[in-house]
C-alpha positions as CSV (number, residue, x, y, z in Angstrom):
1,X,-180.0,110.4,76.1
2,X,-181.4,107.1,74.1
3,X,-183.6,104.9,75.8
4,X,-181.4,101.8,75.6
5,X,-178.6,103.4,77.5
6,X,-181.0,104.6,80.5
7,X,-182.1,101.3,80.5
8,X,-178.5,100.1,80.6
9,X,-177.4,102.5,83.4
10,X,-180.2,101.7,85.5
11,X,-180.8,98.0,85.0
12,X,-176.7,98.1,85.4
13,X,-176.5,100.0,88.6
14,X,-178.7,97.9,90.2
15,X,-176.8,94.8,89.4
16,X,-173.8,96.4,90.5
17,X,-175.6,97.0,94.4
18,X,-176.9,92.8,93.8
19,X,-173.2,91.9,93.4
20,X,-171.3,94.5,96.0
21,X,-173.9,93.0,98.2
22,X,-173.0,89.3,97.4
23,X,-169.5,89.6,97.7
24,X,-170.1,91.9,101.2
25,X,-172.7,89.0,102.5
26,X,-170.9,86.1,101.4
27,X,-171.6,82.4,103.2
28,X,-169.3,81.4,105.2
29,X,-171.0,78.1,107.2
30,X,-173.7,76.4,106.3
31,X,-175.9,78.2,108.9
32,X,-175.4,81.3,106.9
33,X,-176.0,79.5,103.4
34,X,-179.3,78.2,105.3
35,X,-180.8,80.8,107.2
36,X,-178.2,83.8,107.1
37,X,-176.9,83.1,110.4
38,X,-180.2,83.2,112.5
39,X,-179.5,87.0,113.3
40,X,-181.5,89.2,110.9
41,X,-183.4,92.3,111.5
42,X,-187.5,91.5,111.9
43,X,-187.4,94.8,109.6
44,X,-185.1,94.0,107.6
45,X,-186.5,91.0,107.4
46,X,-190.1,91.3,106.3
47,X,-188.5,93.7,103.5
48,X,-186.6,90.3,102.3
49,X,-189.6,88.1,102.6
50,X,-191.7,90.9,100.8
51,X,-189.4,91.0,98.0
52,X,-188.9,87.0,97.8
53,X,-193.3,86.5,97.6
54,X,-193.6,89.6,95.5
55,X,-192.2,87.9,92.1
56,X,-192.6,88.4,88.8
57,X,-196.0,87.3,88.8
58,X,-196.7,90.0,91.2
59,X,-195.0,92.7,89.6
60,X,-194.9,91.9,85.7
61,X,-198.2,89.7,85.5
62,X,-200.3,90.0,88.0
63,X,-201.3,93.5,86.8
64,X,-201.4,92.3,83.3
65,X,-203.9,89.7,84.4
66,X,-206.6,92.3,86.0
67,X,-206.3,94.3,83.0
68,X,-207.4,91.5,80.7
69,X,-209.7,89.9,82.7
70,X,-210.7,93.0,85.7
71,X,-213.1,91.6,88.4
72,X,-212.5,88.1,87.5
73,X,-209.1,87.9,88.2
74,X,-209.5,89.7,91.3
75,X,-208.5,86.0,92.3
76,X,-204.7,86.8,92.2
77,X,-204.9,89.5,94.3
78,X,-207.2,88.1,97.2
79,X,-205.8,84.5,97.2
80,X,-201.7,85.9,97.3
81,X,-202.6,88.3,100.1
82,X,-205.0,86.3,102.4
83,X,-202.3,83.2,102.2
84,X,-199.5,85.3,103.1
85,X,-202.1,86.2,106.4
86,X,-202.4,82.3,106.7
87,X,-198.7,81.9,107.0
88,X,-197.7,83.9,109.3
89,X,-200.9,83.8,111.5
90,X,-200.8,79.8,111.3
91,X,-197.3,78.0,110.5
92,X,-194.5,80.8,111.0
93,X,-194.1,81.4,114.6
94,X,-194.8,77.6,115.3
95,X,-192.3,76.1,112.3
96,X,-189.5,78.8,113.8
97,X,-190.0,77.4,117.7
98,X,-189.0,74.3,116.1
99,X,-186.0,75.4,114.7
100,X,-185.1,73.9,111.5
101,X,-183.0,74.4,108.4
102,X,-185.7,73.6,106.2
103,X,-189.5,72.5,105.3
104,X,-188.2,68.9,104.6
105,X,-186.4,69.0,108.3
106,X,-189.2,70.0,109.6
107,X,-191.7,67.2,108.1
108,X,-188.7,64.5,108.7
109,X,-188.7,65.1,112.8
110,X,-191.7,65.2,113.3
111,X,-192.9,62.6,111.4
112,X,-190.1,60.3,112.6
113,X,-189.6,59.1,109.2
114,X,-186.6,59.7,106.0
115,X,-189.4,58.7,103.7
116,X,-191.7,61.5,105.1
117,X,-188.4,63.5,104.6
118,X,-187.7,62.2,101.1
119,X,-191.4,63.0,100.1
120,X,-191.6,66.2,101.4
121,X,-188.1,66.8,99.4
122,X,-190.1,65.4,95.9
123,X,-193.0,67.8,96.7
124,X,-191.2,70.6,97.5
125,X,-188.8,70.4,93.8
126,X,-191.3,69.7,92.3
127,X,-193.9,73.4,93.5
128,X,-190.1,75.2,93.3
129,X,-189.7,74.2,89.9
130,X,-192.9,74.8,88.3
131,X,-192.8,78.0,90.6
132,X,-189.1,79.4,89.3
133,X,-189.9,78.9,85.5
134,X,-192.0,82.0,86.2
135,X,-189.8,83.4,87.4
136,X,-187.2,82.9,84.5
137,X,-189.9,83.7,82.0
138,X,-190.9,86.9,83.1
139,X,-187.7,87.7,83.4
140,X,-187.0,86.8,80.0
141,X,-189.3,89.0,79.2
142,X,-188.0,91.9,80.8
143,X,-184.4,91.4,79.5
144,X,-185.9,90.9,76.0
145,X,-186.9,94.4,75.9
146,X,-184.9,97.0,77.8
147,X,-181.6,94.8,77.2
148,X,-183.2,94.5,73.2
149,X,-181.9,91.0,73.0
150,X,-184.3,88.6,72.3
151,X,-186.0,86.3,75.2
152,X,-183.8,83.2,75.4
153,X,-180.7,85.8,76.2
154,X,-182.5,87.3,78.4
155,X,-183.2,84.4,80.3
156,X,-179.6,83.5,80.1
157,X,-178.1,87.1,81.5
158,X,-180.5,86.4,84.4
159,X,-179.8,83.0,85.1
160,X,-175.7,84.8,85.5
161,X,-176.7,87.4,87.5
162,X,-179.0,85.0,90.2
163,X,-176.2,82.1,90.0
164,X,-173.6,85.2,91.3
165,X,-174.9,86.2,94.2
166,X,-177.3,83.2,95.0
167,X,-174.2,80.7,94.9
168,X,-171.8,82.7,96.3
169,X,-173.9,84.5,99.2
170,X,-176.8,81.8,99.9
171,X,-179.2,82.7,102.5
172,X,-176.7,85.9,103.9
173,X,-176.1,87.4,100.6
174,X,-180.0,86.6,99.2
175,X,-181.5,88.3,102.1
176,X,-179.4,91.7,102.0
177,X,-180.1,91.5,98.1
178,X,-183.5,91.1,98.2
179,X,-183.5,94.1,100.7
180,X,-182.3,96.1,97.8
181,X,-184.2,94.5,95.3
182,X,-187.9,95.5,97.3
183,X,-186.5,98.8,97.7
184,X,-186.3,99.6,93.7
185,X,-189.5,97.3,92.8
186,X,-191.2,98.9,95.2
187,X,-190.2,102.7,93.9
188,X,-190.2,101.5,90.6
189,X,-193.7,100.0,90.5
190,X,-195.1,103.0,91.9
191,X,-193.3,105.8,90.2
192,X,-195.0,105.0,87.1
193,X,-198.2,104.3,88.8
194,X,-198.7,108.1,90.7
195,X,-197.9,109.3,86.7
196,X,-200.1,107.7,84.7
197,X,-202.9,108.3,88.0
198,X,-202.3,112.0,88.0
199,X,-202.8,112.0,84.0
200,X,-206.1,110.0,84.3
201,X,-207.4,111.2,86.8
202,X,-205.7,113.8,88.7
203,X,-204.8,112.1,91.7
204,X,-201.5,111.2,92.6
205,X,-202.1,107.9,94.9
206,X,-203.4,104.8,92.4
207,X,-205.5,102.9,94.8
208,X,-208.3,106.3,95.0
209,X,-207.4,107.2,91.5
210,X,-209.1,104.0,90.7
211,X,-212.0,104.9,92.3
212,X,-212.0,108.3,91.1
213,X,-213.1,110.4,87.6
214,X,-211.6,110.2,84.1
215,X,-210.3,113.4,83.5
216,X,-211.0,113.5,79.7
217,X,-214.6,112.2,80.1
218,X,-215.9,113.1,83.3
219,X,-217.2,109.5,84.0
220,X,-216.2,107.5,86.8
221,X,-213.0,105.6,86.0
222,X,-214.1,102.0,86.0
223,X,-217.5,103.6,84.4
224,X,-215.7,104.6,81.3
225,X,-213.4,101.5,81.2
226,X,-216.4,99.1,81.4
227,X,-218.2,101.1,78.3
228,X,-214.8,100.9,76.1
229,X,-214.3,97.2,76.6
230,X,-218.2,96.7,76.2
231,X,-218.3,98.6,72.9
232,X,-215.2,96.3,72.1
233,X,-217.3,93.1,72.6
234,X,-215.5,92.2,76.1
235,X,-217.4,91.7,79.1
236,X,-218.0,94.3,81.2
237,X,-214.3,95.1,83.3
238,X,-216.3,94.7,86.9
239,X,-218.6,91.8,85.4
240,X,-219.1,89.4,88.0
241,X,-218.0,86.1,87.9
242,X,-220.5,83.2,86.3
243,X,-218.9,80.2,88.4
244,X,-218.2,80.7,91.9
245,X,-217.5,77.3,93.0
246,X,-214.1,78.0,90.5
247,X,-213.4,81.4,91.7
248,X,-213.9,80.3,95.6
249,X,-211.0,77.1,94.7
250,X,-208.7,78.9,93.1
251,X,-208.8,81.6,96.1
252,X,-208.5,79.0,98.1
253,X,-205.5,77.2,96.2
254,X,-203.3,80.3,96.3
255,X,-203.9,81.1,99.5
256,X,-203.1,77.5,101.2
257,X,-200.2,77.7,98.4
258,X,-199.0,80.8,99.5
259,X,-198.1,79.2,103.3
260,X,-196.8,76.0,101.8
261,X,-194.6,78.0,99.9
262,X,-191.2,76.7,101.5
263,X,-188.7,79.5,100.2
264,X,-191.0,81.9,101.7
265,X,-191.4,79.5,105.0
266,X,-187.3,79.5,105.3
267,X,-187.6,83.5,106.0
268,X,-188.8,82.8,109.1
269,X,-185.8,80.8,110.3
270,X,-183.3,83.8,109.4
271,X,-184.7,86.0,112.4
272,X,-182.8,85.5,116.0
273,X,-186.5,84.4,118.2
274,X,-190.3,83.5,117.6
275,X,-191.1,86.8,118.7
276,X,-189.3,88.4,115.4
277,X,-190.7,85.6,113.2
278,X,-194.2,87.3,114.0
279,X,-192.8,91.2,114.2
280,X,-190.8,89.8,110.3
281,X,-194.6,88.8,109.1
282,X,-195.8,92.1,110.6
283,X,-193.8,94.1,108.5
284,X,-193.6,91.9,105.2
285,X,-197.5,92.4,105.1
286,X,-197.0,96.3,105.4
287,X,-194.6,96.0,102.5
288,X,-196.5,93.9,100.2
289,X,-199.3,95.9,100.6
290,X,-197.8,99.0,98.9
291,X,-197.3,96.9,95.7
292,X,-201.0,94.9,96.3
293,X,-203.0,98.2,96.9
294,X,-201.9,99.7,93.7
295,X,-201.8,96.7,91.6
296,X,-205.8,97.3,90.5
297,X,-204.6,100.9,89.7
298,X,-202.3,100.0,87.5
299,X,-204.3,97.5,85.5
300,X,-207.4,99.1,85.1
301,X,-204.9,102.7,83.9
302,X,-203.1,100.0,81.6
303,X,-205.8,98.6,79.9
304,X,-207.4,101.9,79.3
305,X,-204.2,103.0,77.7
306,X,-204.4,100.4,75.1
307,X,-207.6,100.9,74.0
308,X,-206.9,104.9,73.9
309,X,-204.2,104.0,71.9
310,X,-205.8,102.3,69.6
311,X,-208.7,104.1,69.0
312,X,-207.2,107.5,70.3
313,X,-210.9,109.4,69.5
314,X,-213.2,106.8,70.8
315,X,-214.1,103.2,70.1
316,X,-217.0,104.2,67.6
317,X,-214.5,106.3,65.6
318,X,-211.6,104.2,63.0
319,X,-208.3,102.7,65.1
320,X,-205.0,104.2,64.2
321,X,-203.4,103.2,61.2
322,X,-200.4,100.7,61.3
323,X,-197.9,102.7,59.2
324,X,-198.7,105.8,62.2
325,X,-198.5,103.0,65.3
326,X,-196.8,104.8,68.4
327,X,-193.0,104.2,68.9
328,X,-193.4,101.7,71.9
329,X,-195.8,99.9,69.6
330,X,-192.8,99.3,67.3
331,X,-190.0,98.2,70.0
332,X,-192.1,95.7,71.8
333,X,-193.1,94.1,67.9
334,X,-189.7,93.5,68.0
335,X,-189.6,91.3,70.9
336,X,-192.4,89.3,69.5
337,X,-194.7,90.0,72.1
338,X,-197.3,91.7,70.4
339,X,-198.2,90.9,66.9
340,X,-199.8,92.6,64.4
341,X,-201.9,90.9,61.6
342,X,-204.4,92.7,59.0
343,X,-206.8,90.5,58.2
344,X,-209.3,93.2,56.7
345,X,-206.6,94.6,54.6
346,X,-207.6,98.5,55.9
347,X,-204.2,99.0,57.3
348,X,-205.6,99.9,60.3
349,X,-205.2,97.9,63.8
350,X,-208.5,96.5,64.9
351,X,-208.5,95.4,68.3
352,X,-211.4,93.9,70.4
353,X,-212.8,90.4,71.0
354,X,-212.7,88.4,68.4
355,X,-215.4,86.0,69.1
356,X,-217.8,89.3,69.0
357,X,-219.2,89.5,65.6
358,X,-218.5,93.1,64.0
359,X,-219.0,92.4,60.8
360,X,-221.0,95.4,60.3
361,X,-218.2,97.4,60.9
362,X,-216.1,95.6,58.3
363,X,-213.9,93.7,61.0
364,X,-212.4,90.3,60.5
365,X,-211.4,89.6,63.4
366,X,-209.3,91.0,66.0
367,X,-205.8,91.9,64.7
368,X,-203.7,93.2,67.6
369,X,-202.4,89.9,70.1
370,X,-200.0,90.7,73.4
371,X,-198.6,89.4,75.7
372,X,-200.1,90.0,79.4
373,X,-197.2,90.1,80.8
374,X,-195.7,93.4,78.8
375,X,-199.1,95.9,80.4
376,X,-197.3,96.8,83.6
377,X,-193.4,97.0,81.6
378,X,-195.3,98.7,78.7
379,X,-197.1,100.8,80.4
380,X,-194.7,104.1,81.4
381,X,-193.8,104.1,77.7
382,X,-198.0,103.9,76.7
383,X,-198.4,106.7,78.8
384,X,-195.5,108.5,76.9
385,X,-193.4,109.3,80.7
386,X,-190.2,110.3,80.8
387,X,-187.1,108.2,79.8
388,X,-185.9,107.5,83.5
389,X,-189.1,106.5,84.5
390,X,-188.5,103.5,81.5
391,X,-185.3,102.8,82.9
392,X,-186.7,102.4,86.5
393,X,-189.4,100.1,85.7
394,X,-186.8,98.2,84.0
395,X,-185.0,97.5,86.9
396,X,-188.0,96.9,88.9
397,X,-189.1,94.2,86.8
398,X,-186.2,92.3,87.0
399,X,-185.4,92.9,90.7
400,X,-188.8,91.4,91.5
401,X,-188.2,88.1,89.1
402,X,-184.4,88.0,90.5
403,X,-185.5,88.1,93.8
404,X,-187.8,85.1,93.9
405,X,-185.9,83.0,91.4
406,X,-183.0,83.4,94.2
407,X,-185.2,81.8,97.1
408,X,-186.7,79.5,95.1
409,X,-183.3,77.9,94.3
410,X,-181.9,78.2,97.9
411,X,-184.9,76.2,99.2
412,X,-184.3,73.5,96.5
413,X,-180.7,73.8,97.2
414,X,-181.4,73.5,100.5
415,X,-183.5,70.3,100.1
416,X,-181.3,68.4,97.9
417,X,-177.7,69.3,99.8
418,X,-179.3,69.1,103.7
419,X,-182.6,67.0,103.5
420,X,-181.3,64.5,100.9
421,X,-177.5,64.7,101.3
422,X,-176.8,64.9,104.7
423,X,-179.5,63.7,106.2
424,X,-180.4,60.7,103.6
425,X,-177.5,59.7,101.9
426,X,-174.2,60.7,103.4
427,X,-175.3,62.0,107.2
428,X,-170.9,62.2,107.6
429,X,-170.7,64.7,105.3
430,X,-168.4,67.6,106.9
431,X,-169.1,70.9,106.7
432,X,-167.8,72.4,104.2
433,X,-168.6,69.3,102.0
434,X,-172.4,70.5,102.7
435,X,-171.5,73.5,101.9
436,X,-169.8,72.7,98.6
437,X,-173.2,70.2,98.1
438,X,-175.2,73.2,98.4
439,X,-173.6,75.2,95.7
440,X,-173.2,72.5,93.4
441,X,-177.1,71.9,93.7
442,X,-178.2,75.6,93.2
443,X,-176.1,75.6,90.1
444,X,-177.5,72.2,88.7
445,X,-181.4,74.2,90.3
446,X,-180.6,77.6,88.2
447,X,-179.6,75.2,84.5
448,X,-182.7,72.9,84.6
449,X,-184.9,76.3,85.9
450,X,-182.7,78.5,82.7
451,X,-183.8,75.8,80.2
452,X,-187.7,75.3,81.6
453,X,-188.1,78.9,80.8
454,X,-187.0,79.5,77.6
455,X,-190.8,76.6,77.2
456,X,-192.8,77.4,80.1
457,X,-196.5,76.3,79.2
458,X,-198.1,79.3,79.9
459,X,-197.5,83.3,81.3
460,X,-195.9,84.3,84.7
461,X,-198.3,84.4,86.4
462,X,-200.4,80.9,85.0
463,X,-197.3,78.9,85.8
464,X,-197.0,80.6,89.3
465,X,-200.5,79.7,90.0
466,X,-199.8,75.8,89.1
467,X,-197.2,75.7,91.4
468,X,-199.4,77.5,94.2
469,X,-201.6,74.3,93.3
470,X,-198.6,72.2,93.7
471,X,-197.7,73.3,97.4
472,X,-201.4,73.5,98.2
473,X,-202.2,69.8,97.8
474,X,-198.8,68.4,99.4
475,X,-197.1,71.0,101.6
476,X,-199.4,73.2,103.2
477,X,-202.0,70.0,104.7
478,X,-199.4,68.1,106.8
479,X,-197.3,71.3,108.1
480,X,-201.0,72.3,109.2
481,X,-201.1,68.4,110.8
482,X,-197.8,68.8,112.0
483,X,-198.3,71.1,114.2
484,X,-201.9,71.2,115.2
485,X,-202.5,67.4,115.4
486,X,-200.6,64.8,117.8
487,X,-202.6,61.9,116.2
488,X,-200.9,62.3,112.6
489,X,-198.5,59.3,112.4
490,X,-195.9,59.1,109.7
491,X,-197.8,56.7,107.3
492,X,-200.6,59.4,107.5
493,X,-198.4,61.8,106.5
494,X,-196.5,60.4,103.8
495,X,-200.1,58.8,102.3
496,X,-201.4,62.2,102.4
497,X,-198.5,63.9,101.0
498,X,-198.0,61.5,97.7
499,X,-202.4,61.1,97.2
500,X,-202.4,65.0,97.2
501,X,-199.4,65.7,95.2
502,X,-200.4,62.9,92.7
503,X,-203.9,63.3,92.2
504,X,-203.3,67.5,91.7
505,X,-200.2,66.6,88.8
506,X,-202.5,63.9,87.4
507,X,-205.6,66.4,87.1
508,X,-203.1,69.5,85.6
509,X,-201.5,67.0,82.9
510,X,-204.6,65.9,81.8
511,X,-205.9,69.2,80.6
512,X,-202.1,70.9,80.0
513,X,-200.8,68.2,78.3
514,X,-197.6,68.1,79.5
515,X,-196.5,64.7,79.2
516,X,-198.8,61.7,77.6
517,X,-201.5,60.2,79.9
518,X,-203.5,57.4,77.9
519,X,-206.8,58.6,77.5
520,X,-206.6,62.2,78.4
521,X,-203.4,64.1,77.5
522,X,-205.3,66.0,75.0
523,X,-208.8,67.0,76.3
524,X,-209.1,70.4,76.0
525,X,-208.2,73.2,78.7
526,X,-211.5,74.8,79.0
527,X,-214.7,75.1,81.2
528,X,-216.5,72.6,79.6
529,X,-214.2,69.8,79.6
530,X,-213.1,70.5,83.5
531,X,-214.6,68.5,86.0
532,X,-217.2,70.3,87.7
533,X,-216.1,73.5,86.1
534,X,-212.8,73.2,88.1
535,X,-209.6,74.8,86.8
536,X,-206.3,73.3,86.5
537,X,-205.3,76.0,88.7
538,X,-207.7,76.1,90.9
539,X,-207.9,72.0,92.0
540,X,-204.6,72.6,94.3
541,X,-207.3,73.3,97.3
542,X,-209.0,69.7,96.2
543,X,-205.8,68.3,96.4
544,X,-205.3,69.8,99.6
545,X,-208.9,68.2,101.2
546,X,-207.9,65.1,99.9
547,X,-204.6,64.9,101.3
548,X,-206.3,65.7,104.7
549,X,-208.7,63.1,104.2
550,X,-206.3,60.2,103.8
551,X,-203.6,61.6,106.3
552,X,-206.6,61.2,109.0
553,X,-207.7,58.2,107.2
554,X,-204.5,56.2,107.3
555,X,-203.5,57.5,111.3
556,X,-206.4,56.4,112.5
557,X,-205.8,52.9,111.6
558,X,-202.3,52.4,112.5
559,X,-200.7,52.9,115.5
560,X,-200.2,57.0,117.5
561,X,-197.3,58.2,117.3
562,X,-194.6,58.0,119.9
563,X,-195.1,59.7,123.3
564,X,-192.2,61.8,122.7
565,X,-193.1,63.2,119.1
566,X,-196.7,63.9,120.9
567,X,-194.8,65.9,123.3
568,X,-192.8,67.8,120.8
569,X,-196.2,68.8,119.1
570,X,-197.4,70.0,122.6
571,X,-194.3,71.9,122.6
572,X,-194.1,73.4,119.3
573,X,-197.8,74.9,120.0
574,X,-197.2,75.9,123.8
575,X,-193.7,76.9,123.7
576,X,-192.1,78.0,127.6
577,X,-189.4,79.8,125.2
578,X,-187.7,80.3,122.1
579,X,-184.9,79.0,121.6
580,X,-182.2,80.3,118.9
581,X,-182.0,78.1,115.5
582,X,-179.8,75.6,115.9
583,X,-176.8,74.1,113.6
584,X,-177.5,70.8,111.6
């Protein structure tokens, strides 16, 4: 059967379970457009919340970026996991004993304030935003390929398929969706994965594959990767990392990130008690872990792939000549994410580093460019598996960018129809006028995130990161103060809130050049123009400190906060019960 038609069956079949699903699941009240009626599964559950965290950047690019980069990206994967540990050790159980609709909710009682509301609304748009144009990139970028329609379409078909069963089924229908949807990313990430293991090196679980021998060679896995990318003028795969300070910030951003993350925060308002909020993050972890303990697998496997590919009897011998590329080679040139350029004039590909001089082998320059984000789609088709095994990873990929996108445009839905409509604006707004309101938001959230993606400024998984960065330095620092300080007074909050969020945007735009800032939209994005050797991704966790600072700062000057919002901390903390979410 051709290719395109497995792809087409599967990727199809899988939409067809989204939109039964949907249709079954559809919202009703508000408190199931919200949190899906208070009354889901802690199982059922942490499968949903796995499926909503585990997004395209997890699936499509996270993979992609420990290929390129190996050791030094290791970032991604301990930053991601150790703030998903944060959130449910830390603000979880406590945000569901409070039992709110939203983040924004949340912020707005117990700060006593709208602005604080109206803030933490700006903040959280703003991290959902950048966070969702991820999303729609990568997949974009899946569409473009197994769909054979070029990026912008791709992003379009998506942006149909979310607005279906996100609109119509909110919270209930997103949550029994994204059930589905971890169920075939999670088979079709590893599928592929014990494959291409069992080829390398003969064992069928990734994560000791990795660790294990190269079949061909003999050598240690990672021994015989770090020689080819050596011998290509990389740096070795498990080089360590020159600056710490960076590496140690940006673990740090993505991890305070992860547990301001508000459309993962909401999960924990779906379950019926505070007891399942904790047995929900329980299981979640268990199910993230099967994707996160085989991620390394697949990018090290991936990236020795492409080299074997290329130079298919050794890095020492000549590369493959263009006119005799492989077949997967050919289709993915035609999405226009990987290019081809002969600057030598040998007809042959020559890939390495290009900043390594190999003049001496009568290189030019490297001549092979991809896309990251194509290693882990790519890959099954590399490793020449069979045609279903294509067709899975297809629908994988997009089940893992579907799923996220979905959440991230119920919590900005959420914000703008609950926080600012009903609670701001129009508090005599009937139900199903909310209702209505929520819809009419998520489809205004899905067009703005459909056209940020056909220009995102940068991969998957880079955007992800700035919006990690984005929650890090405004949302995570006052639900931390929220709940585990009785001192934190409203002005606090809201002067923390905008110092973070502003001084984090100002310090990205000066280096990403997003929109003009006299004096330093253009500097350069690179080591030696940061300050201190900070990142643009990684200064979320100094927007976070500083947003402590003048929180603390500003409450201890002005006046405590009411006896009765001190005694709703205490209660929040110490709860005598949990109480069921109630309606707003």
């Amino acid at each position: 059967m051709d290719q395109f038609l497995i792809n087409v069956l599967f990727v199809g079949a899988s939409f067809a379970l989204y939109f039964g699903i949907a249709i079954w699941a559809r919202a009703g009240s508000t408190k199931e457009f919200y949190v899906a009626g208070g009354g889901v599964h802690p199982v059922a559950n942490g499968m949903a919340t796995a499926a909503d965290w585990m997004s395209a950047a997890s699936f499509i690019s996270m993979a992609g970026l420990l290929a390129a980069g190996g050791y030094a990206n290791s970032s991604f994967l301990m930053g991601w996991t150790g703030g998903y540990v944060l959130l449910a050790m830390l603000l979880a159980p406590y945000l569901r004993k409070f039992g709110k609709f939203t983040v924004p909710d949340f912020i707005g009682d117990r700060f006593y304030s709208k602005t604080a509301r109206l803030v933490a609304v700006a903040c959280l748009i703003v991290a959902s935003v950048t966070y969702v144009i991820g999303q729609m990139a990568g997949a974009g970028i899946a569409f473009s390929r197994f769909l054979e329609v070029d990026k912008d379409t791709g992003l379009v078909i998506a942006s149909v398929v979310v607005f279906f069963y996100a609109v119509l089924g909110g919270m209930k229908g997103i949550t029994y969706t994204q059930v589905a949807q971890y169920v075939v990313l999670i088979i079709a990430y590893t599928i592929p994965a014990i494959f291409i293991s069992m080829e390398l090196t003969g064992n069928p679980i990734p994560a000791l594959g990795l660790f294990g021998d190269h079949v061909e060679s003999g050598m240690p896995l990672l021994a015989k990767l770090d020689q080819l990318v050596i011998d290509l003028g990389f740096a070795a795969y498990t080089a360590d990392v020159p600056n710490k300070l960076n590496m140690v910030l940006f673990t740090l951003t993505l991890m305070i990130g992860t547990a301001g993350l508000p459309h993962v925060i909401i999960r924990f308002f779906t379950v019926p008690k505070v007891a399942d909020a904790r047995w929900s993050a329980g299981w979640a972890l268990i199910f993230i872990a099967l994707l996160y303990l085989t991620a390394p697998a697949v990018a090290s496997m991936a990236r020795l792939n492409l080299i074997n590919t290329v130079y298919p009897n050794g890095v020492q011998a000549e590369s493959i000549k263009y006119d005799e590329r492989p077949d997967w080679m050919k289709t993915w040139e035609e999405t226009k994410l990987i290019t081809f350029e002969d600057k030598n004039g040998d007809g042959r590909i020559q890939f390495y580093n290009g900043k390594a001089d190999m003049s001496d082998r009568g290189w030019n320059g490297n001549e092979l460019t991809y896309n990251r984000d194509i290693l882990v789609l790519a890959n099954p088709e590399i490793a020449q598996l069979p045609g279903w095994v294509i067709g899975l990873i297809a629908a994988g990929g997009l089940a893992a960018a579907l799923s996220t996108a979905a959440g991230l445009l119920l919590a900005i839905s959420s914000a703008i129809s609950h926080d600012l409509i009903k609670k701001s604006i129009n508090p005599d707004i009937s139900e199903k006028g909310e209702l209505m309101a929520a819809r009419a938001s998520m489809t205004v959230a899905i067009t703005v995130a459909t056209y940020l993606g056909m220009n995102p400024p940068g991969f998957a998984a880079q955007v992800v990161a700035l919006a990690f960065g984005i929650a890090a330095a405004s949302i995570f620092p006052v639900l931390m103060m929220g709940i585990f300080s009785k001192r934190i007074n409203n002005k606090g909050a809201v002067a923390g809130m905008l110092s973070g969020l502003i001084i984090t945007l100002v310090y990205i735009f000066m280096y990403k050049g997003w929109f003009f800032i006299p004096g330093t939209a253009n500097l350069p994005d690179n080591p030696d123009n940061w300050i201190l050797g900070i990142s643009p991704l990684s200064f979320g966790a100094i927007g976070a400190i500083i947003n402590f600072t003048v929180a603390f700062v500003v409450s201890s000057a002005t006046e405590e906060p009411p006896q009765e919002i001190q005694d709703l901390v205490e209660s929040v903390r110490y709860p005598k019960g949990a109480g069921a979410a109630v309606d707003h």
